[in-house]
Structure formats: structure tokens, C-alpha cells
DORO-31706 format. One record per residue (C-alpha): x, y, z; residue number from 1. Coordinates in Angstrom, 1 decimal, padded with zeros to 4 digits. Layout:
N
<x=X&y=Y&z=Z&num=NUM>
...
END
This chain:
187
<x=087.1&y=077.4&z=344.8&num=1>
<x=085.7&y=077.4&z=348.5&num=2>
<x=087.4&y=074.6&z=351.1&num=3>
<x=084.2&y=072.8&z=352.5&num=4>
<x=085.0&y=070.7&z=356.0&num=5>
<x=082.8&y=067.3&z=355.4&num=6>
<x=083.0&y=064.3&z=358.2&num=7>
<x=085.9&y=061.7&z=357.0&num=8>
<x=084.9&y=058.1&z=356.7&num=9>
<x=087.5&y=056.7&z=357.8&num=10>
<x=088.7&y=058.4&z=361.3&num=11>
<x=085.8&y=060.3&z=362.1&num=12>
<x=088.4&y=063.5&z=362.0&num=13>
<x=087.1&y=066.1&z=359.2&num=14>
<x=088.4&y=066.3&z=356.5&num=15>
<x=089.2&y=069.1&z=353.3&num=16>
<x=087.1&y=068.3&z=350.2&num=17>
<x=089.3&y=069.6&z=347.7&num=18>
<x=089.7&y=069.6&z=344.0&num=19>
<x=093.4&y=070.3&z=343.6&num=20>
<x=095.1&y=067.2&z=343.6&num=21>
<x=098.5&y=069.0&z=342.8&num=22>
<x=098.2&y=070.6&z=346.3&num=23>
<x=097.0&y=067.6&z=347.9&num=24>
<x=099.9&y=065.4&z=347.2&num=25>
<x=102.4&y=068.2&z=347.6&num=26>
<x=101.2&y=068.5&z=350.8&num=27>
<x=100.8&y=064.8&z=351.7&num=28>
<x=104.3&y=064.3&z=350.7&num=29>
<x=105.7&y=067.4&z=352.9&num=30>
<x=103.3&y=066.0&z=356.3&num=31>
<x=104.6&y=062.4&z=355.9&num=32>
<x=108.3&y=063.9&z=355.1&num=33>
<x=108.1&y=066.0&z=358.1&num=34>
<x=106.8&y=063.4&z=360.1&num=35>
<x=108.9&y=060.5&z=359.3&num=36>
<x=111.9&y=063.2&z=359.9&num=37>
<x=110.5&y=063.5&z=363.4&num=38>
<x=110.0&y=059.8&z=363.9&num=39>
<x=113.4&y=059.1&z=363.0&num=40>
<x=114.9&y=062.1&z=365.4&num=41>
<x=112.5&y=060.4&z=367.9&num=42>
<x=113.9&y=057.2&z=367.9&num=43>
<x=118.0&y=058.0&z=368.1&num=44>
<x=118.2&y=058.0&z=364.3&num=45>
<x=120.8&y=060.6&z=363.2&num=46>
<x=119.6&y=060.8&z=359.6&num=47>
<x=116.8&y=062.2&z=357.7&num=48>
<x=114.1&y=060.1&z=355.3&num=49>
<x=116.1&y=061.7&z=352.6&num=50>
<x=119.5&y=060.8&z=353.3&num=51>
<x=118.0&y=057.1&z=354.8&num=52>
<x=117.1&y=056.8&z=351.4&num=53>
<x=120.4&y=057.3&z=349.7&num=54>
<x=121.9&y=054.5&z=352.7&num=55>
<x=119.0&y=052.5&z=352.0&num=56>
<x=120.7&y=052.1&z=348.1&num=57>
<x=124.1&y=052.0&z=348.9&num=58>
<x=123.4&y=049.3&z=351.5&num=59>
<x=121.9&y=047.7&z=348.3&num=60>
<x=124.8&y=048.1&z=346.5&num=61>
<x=127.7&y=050.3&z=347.5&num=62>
<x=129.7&y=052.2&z=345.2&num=63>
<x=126.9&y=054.2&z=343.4&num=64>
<x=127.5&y=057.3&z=341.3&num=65>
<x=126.0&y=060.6&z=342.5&num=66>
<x=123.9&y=060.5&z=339.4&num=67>
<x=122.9&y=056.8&z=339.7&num=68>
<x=121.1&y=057.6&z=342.9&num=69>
<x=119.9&y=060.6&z=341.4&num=70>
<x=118.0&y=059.0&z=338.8&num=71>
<x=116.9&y=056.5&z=341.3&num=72>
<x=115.4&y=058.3&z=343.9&num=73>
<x=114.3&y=060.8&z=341.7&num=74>
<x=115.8&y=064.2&z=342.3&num=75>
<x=118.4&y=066.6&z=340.7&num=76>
<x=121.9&y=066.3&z=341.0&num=77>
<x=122.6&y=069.5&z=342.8&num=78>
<x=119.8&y=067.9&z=345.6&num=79>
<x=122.2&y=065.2&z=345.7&num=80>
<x=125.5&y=067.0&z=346.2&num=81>
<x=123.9&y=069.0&z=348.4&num=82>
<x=122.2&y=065.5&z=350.9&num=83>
<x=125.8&y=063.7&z=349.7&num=84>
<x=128.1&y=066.7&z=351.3&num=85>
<x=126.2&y=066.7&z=354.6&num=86>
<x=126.0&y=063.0&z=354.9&num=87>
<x=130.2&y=062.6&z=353.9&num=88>
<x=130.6&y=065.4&z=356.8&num=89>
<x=128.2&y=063.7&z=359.4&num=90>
<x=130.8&y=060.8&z=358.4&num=91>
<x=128.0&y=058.0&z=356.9&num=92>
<x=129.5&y=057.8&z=353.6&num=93>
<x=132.6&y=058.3&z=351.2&num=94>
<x=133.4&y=059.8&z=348.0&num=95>
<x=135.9&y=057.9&z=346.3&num=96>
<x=137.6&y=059.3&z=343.1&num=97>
<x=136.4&y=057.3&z=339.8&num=98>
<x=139.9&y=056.4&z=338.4&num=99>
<x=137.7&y=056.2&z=334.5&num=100>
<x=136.3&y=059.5&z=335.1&num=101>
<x=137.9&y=062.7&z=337.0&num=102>
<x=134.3&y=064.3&z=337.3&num=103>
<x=132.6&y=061.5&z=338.9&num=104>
<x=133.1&y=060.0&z=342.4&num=105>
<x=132.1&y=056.1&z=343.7&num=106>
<x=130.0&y=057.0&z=347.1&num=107>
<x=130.7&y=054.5&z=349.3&num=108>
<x=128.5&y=053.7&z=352.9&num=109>
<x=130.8&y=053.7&z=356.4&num=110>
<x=130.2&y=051.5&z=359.2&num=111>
<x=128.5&y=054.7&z=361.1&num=112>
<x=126.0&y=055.2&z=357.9&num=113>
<x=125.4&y=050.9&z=358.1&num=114>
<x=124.6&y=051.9&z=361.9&num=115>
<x=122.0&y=054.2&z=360.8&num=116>
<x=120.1&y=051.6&z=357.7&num=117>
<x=118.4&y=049.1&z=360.6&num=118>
<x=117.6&y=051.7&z=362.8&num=119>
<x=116.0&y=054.3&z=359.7&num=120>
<x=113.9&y=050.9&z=358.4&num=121>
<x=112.4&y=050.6&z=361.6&num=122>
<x=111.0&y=053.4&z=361.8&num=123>
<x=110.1&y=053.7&z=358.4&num=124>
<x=108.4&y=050.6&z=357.9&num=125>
<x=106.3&y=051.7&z=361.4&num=126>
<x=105.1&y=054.9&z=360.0&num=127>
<x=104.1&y=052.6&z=356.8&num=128>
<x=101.6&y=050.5&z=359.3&num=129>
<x=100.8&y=054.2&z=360.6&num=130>
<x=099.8&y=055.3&z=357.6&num=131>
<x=097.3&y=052.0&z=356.8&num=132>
<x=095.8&y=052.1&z=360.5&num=133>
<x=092.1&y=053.5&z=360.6&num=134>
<x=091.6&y=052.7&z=356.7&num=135>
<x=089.6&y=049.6&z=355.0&num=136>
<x=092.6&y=047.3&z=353.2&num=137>
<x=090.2&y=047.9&z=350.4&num=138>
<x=090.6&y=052.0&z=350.2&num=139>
<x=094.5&y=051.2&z=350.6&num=140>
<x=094.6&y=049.0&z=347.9&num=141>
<x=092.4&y=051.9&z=345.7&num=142>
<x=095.1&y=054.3&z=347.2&num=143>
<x=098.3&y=052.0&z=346.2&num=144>
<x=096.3&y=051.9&z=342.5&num=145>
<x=095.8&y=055.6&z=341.9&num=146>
<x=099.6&y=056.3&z=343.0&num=147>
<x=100.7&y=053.8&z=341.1&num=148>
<x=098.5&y=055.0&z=338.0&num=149>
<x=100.8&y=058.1&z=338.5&num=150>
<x=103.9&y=056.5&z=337.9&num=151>
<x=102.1&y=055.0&z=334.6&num=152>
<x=101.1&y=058.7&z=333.7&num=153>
<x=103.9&y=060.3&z=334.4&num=154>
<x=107.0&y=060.3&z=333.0&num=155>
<x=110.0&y=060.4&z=335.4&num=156>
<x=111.0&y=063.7&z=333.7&num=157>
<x=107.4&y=065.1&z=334.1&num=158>
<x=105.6&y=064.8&z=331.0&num=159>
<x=102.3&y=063.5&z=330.8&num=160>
<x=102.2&y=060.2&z=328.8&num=161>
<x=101.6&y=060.7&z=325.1&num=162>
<x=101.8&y=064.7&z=325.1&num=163>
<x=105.1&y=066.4&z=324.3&num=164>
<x=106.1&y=069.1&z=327.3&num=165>
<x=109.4&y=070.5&z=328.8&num=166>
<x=110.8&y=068.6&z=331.7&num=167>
<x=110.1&y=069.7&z=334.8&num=168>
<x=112.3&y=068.3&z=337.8&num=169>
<x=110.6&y=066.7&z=340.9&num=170>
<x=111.9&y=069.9&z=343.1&num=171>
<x=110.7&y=072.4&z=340.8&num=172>
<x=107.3&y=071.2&z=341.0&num=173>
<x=107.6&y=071.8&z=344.3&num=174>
<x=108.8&y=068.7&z=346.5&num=175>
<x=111.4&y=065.8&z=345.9&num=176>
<x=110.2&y=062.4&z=346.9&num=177>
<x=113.5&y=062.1&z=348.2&num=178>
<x=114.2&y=058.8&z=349.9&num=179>
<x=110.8&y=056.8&z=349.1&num=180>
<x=112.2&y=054.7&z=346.5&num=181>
<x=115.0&y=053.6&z=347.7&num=182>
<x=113.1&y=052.6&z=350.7&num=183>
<x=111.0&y=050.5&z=348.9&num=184>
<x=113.9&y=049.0&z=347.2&num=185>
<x=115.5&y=048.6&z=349.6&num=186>
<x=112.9&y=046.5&z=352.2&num=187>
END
């Protein structure tokens, strides 16, 4: 299949008509990721969407299991030791032993991570308005529908609704989502 440039009518910038939808999310999601990293690095925030996005739920409720944010946000566990290390070292949260379980720790938010939540929300909810500006309210309501018709068709382990396939994790289809969620939640 052949890219074709065709005027946008919305910005008046051209745009890519192109039927692979896979792609064109994947790479929405990576732009705005990138974009809201440099936003955030911009304005003095010392934390990335992904790690805002864990803050953002412990803010919400602190104490949280490596695997309850997990499932929440929407990526695997070794994503999450991974964010959770760098953000315990960078000092904005704790792990706390769970005295009922050896394996599992409590993460807890510290006053430095708190420092980051007002400052990451900002930001994020201006690149939100960012992202609205130069579209019709009614093609960002038909946007809002068709993403949220994917989280009807889609399984949170992958499979399509009403067909039987093996699970496929968010980073193994190639990008996370990591963070968006618990923003949501947590505005």
C-alpha cells in the first residue's frame, strides 16, 4: 500500500491517508508520549508521563502493590519494576515490605514524588487542551467514541471480544500506554 499526502481538514497541515490503524495509533501514542515527556522536562518536572502516572495512583491511594498498578495502568510487571526502581532511586517513592507476603512490597509516594503530582497534572492536562485545539468538538467527541469503542473491543489482555486468542501484553504489541490511565483517574 502506497502513503498518499491529502490536505487535512482540520489544520490545513497535510496529512497521511493510511489504512493501518495498528501503526497509526502506535505511532500516535509514541508522538504524544514523547511529547508530553518533553513538556514535562520543559516545565521543571523531574518525572516522566510514565512514572507521573504511577504518582498520579498512589496520590490516589498510597500503598499500592507493584501488580495493582500494573493492572491498572496497563503494563507488565517487569515494566513496572523496571519505572518503580528508577523512581525509588530518584527518591519519589518507597517500597515497603508486605508483612502477609515476603514477595510483595507496599509502594508508598514521598514528599519529593507529592512535589512532582501538581506540577506533572499541569502539564498534562495542557497538552490535553493541546491536543483538542484546531479540531471541531464534534470530531473530538467521534475521536473519544472510536477510542473508547477500543476499550469495548478489546480485552485488557488483548483479545478481540468474542474470539478466543493468546494474550498479548500492551509492550509486546509494541507500546505501553503507560501513565494515561492513571492520569485520567487521577484528575
Amino acid at each position: 500500500m502506497q502513503n498518499i499526502r491529502i490536505p487535512s481538514t482540520s489544520k490545513g497541515a497535510p496529512m497521511i491517508k493510511d489504512d493501518r490503524l495498528i501503526f497509526l495509533v502506535f505511532s500516535a501514542q509514541q508522538r504524544l508520549r514523547m511529547y508530553i515527556n518533553s513538556a514535562l522536562t520543559a516545565s521543571g518536572v523531574r518525572v516522566t508521563a510514565a512514572q507521573a502516572g504511577i504518582l498520579f495512583l498512589l496520590k490516589q491511594k498510597d500503598g499500592r502493590t507493584m501488580t495493582e498498578m500494573s493492572q491498572i495502568i496497563g503494563i507488565d510487571n517487569s515494566t513496572m519494576t523496571g519505572l518503580t526502581d528508577r523512581m525509588e532511586k530518584a527518591g519519589f517513592l518507597e517500597r515497603h515490605a508486605n508483612p502477609d507476603d515476603r514477595r510483595a512490597s507496599h509502594i508508598h509516594i514521598t514528599p519529593q514524588g507529592l512535589a512532582e503530582v501538581d506540577g506533572a497534572k499541569a502539564v498534562i492536562r495542557r497538552v490535553n487542551e493541546e491536543i483538542k485545539t484546531g479540531f471541531p468538538s464534534q470530531e473530538i467527541e467521534a475521536f473519544k467514541r472510536v477510542l473508547n469503542g477500543f476499550f469495548d473491543k478489546f480485552k485488557r489482555n488483548g483479545a478481540v471480544k468474542n474470539q478466543p486468542s493468546a494474550p498479548l501484553s500492551p509492550s509486546a504489541a509494541g507500546g505501553t500506554g503507560e501513565g494515561m490511565a492513571a492520569e485520567k483517574k487521577a484528575e
